[in-house]
N, C-alpha and C positions, 0 to 999 in steps of 0.2 A: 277467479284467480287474482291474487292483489299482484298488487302492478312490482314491476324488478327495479332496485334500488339501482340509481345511479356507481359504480365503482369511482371510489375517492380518489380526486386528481393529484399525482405528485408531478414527478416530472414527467416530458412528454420522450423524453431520449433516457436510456439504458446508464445505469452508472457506468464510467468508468474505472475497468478494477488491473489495480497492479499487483503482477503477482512477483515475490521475490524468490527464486532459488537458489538454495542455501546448501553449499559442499561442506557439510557440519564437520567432516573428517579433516578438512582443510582447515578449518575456520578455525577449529580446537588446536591443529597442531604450529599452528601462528597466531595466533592469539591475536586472530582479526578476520573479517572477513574480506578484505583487499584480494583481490583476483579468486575469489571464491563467493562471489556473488553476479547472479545475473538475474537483471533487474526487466520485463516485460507490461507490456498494457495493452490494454483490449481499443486504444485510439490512436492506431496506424495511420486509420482514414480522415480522421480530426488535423494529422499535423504530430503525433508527436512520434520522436527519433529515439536514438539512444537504444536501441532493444539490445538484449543480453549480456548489456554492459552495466556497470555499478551506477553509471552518470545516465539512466533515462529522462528524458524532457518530455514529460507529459503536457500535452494540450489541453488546458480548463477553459473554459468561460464560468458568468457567475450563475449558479443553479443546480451546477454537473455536483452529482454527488461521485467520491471517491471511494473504494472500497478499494484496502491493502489486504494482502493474506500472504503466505507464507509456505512455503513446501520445501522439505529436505531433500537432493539429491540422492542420498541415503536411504534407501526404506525402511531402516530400521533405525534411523538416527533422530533425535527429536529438535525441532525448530520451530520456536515461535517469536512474535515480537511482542517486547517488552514494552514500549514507546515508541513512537511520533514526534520529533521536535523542529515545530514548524510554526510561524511566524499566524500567531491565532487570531489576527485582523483578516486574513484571507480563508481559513480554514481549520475549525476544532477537530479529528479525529479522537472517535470514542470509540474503546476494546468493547467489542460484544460478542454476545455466542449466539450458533446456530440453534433454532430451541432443539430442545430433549437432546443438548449435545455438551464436551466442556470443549468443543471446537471450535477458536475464537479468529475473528476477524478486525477490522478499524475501518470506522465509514465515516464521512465528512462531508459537510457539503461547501462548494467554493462560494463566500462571501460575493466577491463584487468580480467585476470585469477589469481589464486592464492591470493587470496586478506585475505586468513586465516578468522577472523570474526570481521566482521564488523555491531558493534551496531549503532540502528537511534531511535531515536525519532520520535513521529510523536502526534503533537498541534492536538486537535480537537476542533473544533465549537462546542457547547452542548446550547440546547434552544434558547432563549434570551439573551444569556450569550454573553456581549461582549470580554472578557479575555479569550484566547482559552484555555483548559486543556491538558496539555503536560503528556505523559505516565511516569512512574515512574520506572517502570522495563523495559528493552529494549530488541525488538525484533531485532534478528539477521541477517546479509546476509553471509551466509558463502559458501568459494569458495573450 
């Protein structure tokens, strides 16, 4: 029996994944998602606050990979993100899909440590809407 490969080391902790949701109904009939977003992450126990509000403060250090995704309150309403605008000495977010899916997500990993707080944006897709809706209050990544 040949011998079992080592599994390739990433990181030793679980990304952290923020998920947005998006009241497309609302979002479309104000031409913003301002009180019709709420904003969660999977690092409660890390330190970070802000849950179901637009303003979450994620807790990074440098390593944590991030992963954003998106879900419509709606189930039949479509939301996705269009962009990430966030300060890329700390963190690139790149769109990618699930394979054998056109189900897309954004994943990052945090450059360095101590990065104090660092506000992003993040565009959403909303309906038929070709013009993505960018967030108005910013959620945070702080180190």
């Amino acid at each position: 029996m040949p011998p079992r490969q080592k599994p390739r080391e990433t990181s030793s902790r679980p990304p952290i994944a923020i998920t947005a949701v998006v009241d497309a109904v609302g979002a479309l009939a104000g031409d913003t998602v301002h009180d019709h977003l709420y904003l969660y992450d999977t690092n409660k126990a890390g330190g970070s606050t802000g849950f179901g509000t637009e303003q979450l403060r994620t807790k990074v250090r440098a390593g944590d990979r991030v992963v954003w995704n998106v879900l419509a309150l709606e189930c039949e309403a479509f939301v996705g993100i269009a962009d990430i605008v966030v300060d890329k000495d700390v963190i690139e977010p790149e769109r990618q899909t699930y394979p054998g899916t056109d189900v897309a997500y954004w994943i990052g990993t945090v450059k360095k440590d101590d990065i104090g707080q660092v506000p992003y944006q993040i565009k959403f897709l909303v309906g038929t809407r070709t013009i993505p809706i960018t967030t108005t209050l910013s959620p945070t990544l702080v180190g």
